[in-house]
C-alpha positions as a Markdown table, in Angstrom:
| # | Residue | x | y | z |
|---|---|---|---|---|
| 1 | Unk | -3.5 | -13.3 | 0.7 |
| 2 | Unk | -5.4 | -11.9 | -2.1 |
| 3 | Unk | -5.4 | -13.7 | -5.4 |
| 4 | Unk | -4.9 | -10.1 | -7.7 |
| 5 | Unk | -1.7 | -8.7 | -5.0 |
| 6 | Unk | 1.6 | -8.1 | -7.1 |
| 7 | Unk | 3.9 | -11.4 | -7.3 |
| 8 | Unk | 7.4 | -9.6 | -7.4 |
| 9 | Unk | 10.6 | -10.5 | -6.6 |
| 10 | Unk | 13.7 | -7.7 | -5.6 |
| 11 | Unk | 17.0 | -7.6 | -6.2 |
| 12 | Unk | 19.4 | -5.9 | -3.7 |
| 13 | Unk | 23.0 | -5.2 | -4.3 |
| 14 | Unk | 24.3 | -1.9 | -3.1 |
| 15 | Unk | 26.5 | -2.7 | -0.8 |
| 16 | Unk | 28.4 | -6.1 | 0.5 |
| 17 | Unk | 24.6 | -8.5 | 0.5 |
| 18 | Unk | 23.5 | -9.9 | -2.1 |
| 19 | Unk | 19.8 | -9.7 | -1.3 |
| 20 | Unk | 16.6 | -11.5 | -3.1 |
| 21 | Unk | 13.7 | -11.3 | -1.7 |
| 22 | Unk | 9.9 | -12.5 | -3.3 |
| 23 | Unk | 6.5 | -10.7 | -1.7 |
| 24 | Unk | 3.2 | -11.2 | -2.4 |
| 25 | Unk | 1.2 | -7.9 | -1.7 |
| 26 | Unk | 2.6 | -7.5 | 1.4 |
| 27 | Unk | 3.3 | -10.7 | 2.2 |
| 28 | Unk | 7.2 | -12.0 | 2.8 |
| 29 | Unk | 7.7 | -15.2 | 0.7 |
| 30 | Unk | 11.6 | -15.5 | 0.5 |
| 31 | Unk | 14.0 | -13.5 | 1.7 |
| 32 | Unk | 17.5 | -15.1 | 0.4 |
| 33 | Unk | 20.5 | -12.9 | 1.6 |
| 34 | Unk | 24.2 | -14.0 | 0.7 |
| 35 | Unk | 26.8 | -11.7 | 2.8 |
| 36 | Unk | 30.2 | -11.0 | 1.5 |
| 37 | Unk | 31.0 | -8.9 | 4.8 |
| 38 | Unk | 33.3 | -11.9 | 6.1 |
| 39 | Unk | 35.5 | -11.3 | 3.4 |
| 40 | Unk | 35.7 | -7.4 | 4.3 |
| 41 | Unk | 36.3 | -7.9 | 7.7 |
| 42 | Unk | 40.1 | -8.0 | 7.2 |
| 43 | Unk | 40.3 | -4.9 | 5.4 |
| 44 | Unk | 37.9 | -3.4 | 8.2 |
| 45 | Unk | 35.3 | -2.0 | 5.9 |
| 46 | Unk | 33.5 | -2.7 | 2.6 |
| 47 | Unk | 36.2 | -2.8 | -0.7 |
| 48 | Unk | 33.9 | -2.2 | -4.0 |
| 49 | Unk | 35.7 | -4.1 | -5.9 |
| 50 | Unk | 35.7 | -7.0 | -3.9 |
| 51 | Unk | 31.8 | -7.1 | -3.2 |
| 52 | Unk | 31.5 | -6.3 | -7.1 |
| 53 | Unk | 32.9 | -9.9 | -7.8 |
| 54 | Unk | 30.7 | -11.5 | -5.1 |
| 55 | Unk | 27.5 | -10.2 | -6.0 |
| 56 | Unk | 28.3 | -11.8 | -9.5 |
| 57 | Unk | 29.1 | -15.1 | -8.0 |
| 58 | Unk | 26.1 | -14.9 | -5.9 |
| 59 | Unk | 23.3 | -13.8 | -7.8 |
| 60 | Unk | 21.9 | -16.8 | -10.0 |
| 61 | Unk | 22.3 | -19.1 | -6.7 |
| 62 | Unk | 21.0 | -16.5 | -4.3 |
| 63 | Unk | 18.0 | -15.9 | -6.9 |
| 64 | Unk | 17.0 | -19.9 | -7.5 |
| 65 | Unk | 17.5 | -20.1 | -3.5 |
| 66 | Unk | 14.6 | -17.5 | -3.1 |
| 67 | Unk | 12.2 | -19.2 | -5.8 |
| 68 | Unk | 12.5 | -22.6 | -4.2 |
| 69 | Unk | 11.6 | -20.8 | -0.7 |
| 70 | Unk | 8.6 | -19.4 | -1.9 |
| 71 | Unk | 7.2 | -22.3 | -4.0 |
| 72 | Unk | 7.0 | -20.2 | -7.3 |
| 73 | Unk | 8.7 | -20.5 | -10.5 |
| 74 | Unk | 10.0 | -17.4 | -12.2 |
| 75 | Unk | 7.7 | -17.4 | -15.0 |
| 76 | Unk | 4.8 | -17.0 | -12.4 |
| 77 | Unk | 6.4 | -13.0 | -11.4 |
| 78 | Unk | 4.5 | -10.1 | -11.9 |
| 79 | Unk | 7.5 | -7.9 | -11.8 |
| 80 | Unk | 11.1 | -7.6 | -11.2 |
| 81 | Unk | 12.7 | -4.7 | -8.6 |
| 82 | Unk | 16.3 | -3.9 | -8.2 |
| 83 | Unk | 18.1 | -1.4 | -6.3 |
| 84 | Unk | 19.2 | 1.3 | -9.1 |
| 85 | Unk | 20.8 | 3.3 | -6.4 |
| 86 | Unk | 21.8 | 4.9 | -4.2 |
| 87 | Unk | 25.0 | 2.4 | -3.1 |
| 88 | Unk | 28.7 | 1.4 | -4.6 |
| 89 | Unk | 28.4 | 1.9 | -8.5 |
| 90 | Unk | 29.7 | -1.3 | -9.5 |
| 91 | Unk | 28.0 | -3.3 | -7.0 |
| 92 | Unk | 24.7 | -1.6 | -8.2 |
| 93 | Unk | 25.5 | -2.4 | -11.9 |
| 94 | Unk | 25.9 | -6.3 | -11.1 |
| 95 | Unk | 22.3 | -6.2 | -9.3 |
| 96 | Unk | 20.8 | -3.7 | -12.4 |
| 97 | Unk | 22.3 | -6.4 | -14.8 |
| 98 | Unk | 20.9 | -9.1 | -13.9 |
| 99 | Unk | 17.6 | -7.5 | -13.4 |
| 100 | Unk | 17.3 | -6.8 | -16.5 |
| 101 | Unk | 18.3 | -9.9 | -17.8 |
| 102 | Unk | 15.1 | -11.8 | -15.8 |
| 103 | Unk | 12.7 | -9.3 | -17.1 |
| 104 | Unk | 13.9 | -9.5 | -20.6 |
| 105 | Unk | 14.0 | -13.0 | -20.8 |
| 106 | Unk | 10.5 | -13.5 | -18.7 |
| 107 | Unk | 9.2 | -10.5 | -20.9 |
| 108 | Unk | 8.1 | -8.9 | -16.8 |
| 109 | Unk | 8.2 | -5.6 | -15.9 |
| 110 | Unk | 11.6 | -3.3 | -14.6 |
| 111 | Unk | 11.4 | -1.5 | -11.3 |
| 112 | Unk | 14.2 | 0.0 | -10.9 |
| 113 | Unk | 13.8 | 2.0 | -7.3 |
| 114 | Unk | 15.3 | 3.6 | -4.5 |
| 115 | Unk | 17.5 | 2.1 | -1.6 |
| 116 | Unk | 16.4 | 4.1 | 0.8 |
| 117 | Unk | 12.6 | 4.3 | 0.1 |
| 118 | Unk | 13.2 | 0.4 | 0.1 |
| 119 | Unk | 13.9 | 0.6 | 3.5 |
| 120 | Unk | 11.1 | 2.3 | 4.3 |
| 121 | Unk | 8.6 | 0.0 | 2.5 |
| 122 | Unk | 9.9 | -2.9 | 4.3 |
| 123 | Unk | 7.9 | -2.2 | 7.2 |
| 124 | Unk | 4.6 | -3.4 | 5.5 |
| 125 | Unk | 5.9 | -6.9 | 5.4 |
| 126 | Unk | 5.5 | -6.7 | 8.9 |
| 127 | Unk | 3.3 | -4.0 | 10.3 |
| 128 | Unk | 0.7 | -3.3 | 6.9 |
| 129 | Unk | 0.3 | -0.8 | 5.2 |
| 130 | Unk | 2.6 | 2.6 | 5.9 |
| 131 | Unk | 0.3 | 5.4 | 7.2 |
| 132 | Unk | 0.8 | 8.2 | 4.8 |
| 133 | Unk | 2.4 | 10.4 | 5.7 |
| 134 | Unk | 5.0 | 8.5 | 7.6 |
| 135 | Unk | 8.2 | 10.1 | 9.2 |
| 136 | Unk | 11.3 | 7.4 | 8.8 |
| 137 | Unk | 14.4 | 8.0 | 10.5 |
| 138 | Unk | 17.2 | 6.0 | 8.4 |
| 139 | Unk | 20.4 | 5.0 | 9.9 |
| 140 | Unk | 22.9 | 2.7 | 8.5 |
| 141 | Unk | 26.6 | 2.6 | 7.7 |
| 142 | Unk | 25.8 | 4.9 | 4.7 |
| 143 | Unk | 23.1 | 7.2 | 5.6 |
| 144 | Unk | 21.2 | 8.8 | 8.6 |
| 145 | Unk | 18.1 | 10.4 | 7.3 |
| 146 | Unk | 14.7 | 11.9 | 8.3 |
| 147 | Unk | 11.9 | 11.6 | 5.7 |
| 148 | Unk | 8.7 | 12.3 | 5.0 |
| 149 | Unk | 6.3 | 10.4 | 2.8 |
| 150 | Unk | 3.2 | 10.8 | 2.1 |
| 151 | Unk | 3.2 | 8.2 | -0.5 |
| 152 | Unk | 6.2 | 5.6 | -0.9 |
| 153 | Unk | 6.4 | 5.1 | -4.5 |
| 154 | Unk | 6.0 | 8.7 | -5.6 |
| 155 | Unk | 7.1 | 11.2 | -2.8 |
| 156 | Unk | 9.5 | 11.1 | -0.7 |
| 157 | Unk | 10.7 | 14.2 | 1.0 |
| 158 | Unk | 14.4 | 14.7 | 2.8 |
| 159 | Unk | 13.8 | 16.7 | 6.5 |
| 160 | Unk | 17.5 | 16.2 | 7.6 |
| 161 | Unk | 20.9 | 14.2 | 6.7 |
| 162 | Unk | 24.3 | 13.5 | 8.0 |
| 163 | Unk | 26.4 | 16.1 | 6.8 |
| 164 | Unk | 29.7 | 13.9 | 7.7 |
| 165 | Unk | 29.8 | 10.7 | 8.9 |
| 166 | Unk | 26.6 | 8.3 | 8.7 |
| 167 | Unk | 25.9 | 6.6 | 12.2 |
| 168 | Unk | 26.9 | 3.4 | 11.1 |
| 169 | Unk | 30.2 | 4.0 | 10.1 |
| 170 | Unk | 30.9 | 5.8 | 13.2 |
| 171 | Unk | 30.2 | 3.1 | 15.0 |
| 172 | Unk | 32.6 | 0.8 | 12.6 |
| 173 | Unk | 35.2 | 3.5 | 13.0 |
| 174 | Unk | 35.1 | 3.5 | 17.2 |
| 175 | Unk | 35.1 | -0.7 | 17.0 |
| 176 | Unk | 38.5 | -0.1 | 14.6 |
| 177 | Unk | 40.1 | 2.3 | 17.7 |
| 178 | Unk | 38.4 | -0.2 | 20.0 |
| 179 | Unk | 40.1 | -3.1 | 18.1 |
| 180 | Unk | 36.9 | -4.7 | 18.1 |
| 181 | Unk | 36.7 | -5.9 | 14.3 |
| 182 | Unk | 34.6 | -4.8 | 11.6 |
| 183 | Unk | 31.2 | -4.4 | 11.6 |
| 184 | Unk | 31.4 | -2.5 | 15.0 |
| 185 | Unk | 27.5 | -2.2 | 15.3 |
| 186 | Unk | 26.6 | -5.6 | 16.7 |
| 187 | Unk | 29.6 | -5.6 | 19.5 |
| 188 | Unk | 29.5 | -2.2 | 20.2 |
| 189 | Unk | 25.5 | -2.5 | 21.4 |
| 190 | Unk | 26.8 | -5.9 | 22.8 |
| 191 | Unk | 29.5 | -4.3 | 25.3 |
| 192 | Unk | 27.4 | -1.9 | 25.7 |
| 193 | Unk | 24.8 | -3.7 | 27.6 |
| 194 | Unk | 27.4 | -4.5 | 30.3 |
| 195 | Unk | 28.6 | -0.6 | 30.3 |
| 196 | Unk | 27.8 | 2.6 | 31.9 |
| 197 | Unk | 26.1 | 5.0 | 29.3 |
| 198 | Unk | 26.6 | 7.4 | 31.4 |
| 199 | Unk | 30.3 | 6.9 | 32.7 |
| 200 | Unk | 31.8 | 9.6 | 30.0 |
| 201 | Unk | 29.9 | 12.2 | 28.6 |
| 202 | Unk | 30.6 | 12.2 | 24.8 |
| 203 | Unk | 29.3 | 15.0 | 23.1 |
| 204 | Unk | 26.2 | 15.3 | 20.7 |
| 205 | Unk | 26.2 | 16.9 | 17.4 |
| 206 | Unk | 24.9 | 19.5 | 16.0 |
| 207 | Unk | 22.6 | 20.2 | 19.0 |
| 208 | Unk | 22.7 | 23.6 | 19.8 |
| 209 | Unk | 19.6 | 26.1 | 19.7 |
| 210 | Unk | 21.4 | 27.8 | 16.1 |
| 211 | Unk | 22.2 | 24.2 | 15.2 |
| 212 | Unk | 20.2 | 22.8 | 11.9 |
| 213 | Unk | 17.0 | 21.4 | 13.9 |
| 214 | Unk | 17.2 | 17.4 | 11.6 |
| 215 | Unk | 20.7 | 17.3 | 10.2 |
| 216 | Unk | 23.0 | 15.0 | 11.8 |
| 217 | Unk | 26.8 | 14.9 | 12.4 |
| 218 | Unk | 29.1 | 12.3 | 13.9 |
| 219 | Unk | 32.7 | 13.2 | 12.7 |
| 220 | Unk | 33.1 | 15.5 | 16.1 |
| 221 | Unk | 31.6 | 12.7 | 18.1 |
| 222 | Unk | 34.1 | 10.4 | 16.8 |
| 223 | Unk | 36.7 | 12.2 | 17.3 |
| 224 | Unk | 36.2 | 13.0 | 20.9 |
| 225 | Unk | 35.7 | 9.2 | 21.4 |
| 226 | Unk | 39.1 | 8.4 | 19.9 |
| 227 | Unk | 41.1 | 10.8 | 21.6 |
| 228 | Unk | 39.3 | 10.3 | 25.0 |
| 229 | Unk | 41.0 | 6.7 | 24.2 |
| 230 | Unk | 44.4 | 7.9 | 22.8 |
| 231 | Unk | 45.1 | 9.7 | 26.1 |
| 232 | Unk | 44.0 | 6.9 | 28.3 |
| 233 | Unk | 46.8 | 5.1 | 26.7 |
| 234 | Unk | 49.4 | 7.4 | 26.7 |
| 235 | Unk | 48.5 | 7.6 | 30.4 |
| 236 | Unk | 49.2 | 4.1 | 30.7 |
| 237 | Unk | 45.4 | 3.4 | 32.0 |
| 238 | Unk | 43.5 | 0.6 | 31.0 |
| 239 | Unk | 40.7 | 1.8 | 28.4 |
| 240 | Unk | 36.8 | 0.7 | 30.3 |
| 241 | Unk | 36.2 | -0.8 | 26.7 |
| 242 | Unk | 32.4 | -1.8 | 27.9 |
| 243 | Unk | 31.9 | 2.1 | 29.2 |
| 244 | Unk | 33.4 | 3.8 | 26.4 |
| 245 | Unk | 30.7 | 1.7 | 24.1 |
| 246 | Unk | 28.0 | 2.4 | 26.5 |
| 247 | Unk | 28.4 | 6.1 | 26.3 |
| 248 | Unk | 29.5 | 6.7 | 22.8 |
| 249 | Unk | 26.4 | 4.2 | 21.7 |
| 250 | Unk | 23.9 | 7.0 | 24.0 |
| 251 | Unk | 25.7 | 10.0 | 22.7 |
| 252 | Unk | 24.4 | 8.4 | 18.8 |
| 253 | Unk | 21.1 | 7.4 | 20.1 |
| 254 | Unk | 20.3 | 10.4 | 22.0 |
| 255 | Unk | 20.6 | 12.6 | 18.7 |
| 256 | Unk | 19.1 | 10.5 | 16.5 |
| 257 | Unk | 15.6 | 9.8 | 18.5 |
| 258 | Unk | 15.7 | 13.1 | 19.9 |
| 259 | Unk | 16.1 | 14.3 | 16.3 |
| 260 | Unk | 13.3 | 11.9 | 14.9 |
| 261 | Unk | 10.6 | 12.8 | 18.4 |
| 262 | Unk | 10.8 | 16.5 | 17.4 |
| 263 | Unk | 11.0 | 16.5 | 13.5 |
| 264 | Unk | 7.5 | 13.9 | 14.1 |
| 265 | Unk | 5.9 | 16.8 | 16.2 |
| 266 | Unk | 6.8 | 19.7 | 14.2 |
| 267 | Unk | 4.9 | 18.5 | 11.3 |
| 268 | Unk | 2.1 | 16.9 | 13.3 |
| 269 | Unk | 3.0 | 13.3 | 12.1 |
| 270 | Unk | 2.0 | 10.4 | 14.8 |
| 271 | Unk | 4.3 | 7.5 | 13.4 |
| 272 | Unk | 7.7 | 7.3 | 12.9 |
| 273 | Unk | 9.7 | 4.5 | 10.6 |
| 274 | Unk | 12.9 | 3.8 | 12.1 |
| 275 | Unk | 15.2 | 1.3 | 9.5 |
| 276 | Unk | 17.9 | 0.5 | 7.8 |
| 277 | Unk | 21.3 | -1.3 | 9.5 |
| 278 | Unk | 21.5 | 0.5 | 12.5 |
| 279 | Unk | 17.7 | 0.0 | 13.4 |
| 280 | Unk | 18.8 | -3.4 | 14.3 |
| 281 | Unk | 20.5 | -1.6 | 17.9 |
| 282 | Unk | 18.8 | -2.5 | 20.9 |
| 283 | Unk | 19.6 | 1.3 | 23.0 |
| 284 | Unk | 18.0 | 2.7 | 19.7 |
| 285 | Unk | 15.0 | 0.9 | 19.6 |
| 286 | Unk | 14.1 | 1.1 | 23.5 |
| 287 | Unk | 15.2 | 4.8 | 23.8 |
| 288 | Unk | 13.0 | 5.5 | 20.4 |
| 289 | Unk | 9.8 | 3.8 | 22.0 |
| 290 | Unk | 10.1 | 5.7 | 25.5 |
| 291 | Unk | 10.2 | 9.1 | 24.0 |
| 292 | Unk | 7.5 | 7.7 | 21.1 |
| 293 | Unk | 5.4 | 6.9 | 24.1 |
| 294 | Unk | 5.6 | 10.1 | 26.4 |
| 295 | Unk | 4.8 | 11.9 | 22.8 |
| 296 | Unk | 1.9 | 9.9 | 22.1 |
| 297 | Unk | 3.9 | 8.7 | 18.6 |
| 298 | Unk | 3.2 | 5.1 | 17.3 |
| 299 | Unk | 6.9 | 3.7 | 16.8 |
| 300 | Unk | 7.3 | 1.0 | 13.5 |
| 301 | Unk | 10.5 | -0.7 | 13.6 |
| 302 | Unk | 11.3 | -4.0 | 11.3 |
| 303 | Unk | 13.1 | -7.2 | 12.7 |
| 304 | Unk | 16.2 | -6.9 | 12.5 |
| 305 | Unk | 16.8 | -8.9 | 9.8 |
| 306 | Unk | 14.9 | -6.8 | 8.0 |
| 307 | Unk | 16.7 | -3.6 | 8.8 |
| 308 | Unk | 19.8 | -5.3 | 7.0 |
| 309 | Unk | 20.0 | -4.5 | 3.1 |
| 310 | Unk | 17.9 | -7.3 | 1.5 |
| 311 | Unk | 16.0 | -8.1 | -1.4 |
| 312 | Unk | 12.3 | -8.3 | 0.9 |
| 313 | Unk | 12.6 | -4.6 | 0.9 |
| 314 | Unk | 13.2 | -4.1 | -2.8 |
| 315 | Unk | 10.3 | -6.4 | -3.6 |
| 316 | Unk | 7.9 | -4.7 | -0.8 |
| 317 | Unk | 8.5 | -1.3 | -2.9 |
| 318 | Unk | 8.4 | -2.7 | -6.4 |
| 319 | Unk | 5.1 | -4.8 | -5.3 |
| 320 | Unk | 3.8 | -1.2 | -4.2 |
| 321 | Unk | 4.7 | 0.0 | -7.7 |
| 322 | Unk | 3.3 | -2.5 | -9.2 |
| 323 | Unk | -0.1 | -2.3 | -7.2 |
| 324 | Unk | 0.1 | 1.6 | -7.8 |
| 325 | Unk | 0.2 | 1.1 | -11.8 |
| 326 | Unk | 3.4 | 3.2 | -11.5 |
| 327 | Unk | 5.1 | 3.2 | -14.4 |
| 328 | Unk | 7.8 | 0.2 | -15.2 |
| 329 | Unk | 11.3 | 0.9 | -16.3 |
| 330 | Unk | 13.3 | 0.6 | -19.6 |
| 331 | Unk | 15.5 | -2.3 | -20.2 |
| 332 | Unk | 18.4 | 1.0 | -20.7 |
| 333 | Unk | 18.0 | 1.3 | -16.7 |
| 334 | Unk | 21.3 | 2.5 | -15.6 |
| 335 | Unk | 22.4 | 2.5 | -11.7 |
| 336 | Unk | 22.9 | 5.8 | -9.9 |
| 337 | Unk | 24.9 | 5.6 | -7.0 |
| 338 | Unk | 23.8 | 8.8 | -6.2 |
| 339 | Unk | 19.8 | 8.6 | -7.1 |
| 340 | Unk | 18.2 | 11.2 | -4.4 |
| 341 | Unk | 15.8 | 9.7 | -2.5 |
| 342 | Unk | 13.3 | 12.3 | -4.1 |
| 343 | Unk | 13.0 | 9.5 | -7.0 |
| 344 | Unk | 11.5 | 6.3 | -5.1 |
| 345 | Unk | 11.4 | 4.8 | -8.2 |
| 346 | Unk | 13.3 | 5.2 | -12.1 |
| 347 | Unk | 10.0 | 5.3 | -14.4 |
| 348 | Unk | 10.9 | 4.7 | -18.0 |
| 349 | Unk | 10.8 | 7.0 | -20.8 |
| 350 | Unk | 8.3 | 5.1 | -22.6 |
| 351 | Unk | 5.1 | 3.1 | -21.2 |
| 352 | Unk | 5.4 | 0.8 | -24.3 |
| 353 | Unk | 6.9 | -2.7 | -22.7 |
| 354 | Unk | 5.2 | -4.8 | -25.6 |
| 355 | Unk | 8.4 | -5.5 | -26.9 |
| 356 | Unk | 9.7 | -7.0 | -23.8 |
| 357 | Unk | 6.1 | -9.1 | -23.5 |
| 358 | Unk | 7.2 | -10.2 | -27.1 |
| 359 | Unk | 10.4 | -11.4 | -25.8 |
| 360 | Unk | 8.5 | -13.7 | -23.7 |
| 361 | Unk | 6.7 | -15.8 | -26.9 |
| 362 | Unk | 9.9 | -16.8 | -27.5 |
| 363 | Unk | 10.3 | -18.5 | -24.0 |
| 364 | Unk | 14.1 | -17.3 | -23.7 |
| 365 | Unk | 13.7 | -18.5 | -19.9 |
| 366 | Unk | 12.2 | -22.1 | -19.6 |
């Protein structure tokens, strides 16, 4: 671990975990989550509001957890990254605020960056550096997106989206009909394991020859699933809860690596990223490396822990900033719940941070 590599700690809060994380270069330090999503659960999905008022409750804790992990004290940062977007607006704006209020009163420089080139980044914590260009395929209960990057802290470019629902939520939405609970990711690729994937056969979206080659869609696919269950109980038939995972969970899969395999080939790029909350499935990963392998494409994948929003992945982009002499934010950083992925990072107006460096003399933070 080099002496001169970025000291930065992330903030991530665009969702329902308050993430922190602190890297050095590429090296994880801390990675301190606090999850709200047991308080969701009984509404069966994420309510803004509510994870508004526990990122506030869980920052300064979540934050001092995370310094005494990696041994540091505040005042021996580099920089400061937080999520700016995309994610739920006031959920973003607790995570931005408090950002802002570190680097102001530590006199350090703003990142504010991207959520989803965060989750791209992450990968260096465990694999090194990202070859450039790098194809990621991101699924989570927000997104499913193919990108390219040919560098992660500057460009970023969108292949293909979900143009309905993300792959994450329709696995939460099949665990609701399922009356599994909420999140429906982790028991639907446990049940699975026991099931037939091929016992029903679900369709897959947008697949066809005319279809959009690295867009995704899952409404149909949902739908299908839930009325394939509807009229097994109208029937009076017992629903074969462990099949109905299995092959809704390879009907997902299928698209997505399928998807990822060919976008990787068309553009002549021989790794692919896969991240972000769905990463974590076990049928994604395993069906991802055996077409990765018969196309002679090196497959990257995080743990799953860091697949999961969290602060490591904020920190492993604003560390790249930081190492890239990218410019730092404005203390006026506002979150964007809609910031394209085409901005990896929220560059200030001005390169003149003396006056935060003044702020500093004043030791506002001791």
């Amino acid at each position: 671990m080099a002496a001169d590599e970025p000291l930065v700690l992330g903030i991530e809060t665009s969702c329902d975990e308050t993430g922190v994380g602190i890297v050095h270069g590429t090296t994880l330090l801390a990675d301190a989550v606090a999850s709200s999503v047991d308080t969701h659960a009984r509404f069966g999905g994420v309510v803004p509001e509510i994870a508004s008022r526990a990122h506030l409750e869980a920052m300064v804790p979540t934050i001092e957890r995370a310094l005494k992990t990696a041994g540091i004290s505040a005042k021996d940062l580099d920089g400061i990254a937080v999520t700016a977007g995309p994610g739920l607006a006031g959920a973003l704006l607790v995570g931005v605020s408090a950002a802002k209020a570190y680097a102001y009163a530590l006199g350090k420089p703003l990142y504010g960056v991207n959520h989803l080139a965060s989750h791209i980044c992450v990968d260096q914590l465990e694999h090194g550096k990202l070859p450039e260009p790098t194809m990621a395929l991101l699924v989570s209960g927000g997104h499913s997106s193919l990108l390219l990057s040919s560098d992660i802290t500057s460009d970023v470019r969108p292949m293909g989206a979900t143009i309905d629902d993300a792959a994450g939520e329709a696995f939460d939405k099949i665990a609701r009909v399922l009356d599994l609970g909420f999140p429906g990711g982790p028991v639907i690729d446990r049940l699975a394991k026991e099931g037939d994937p091929a016992a029903i056969a679900f369709p897959r979206g947008l697949s066809g020859s005319r279809d959009p080659a690295y867009d995704f869609s899952f409404s149909g696919l949902k739908t299908a699933v839930a009325r394939w269950i509807e009229a097994k109980r109208a029937a009076g038939e017992d629903v074969p809860v462990r099949d109905v995972a299995a092959s809704f969970q390879e009907a997902v899969v299928d698209v997505l690596t399928r998807k990822a395999v060919r976008a990787c080939k068309d553009e002549g790029v021989d790794h692919l990223m896969i991240g972000g909350g769905v990463a974590a499935n076990s049928r994604l990963r395993a069906l991802a490396q055996e077409r990765c392998d018969r196309a002679g494409i090196r497959l990257r994948v995080p743990r799953p822990g860091l697949c999961t929003d969290n602060g490591a992945m904020v920190a492993a982009l604003g560390s790249e900033m930081v190492a890239r002499n990218r410019p730092a934010s404005d203390l006026e950083l506002s979150a964007d719940s809609s910031l394209p992925v085409t901005d990896p990072h929220v560059p200030g107006r001005s390169h003149d941070h003396d006056h935060v460096h003044e702020v500093s003399k004043e030791n506002l933070y001791s």
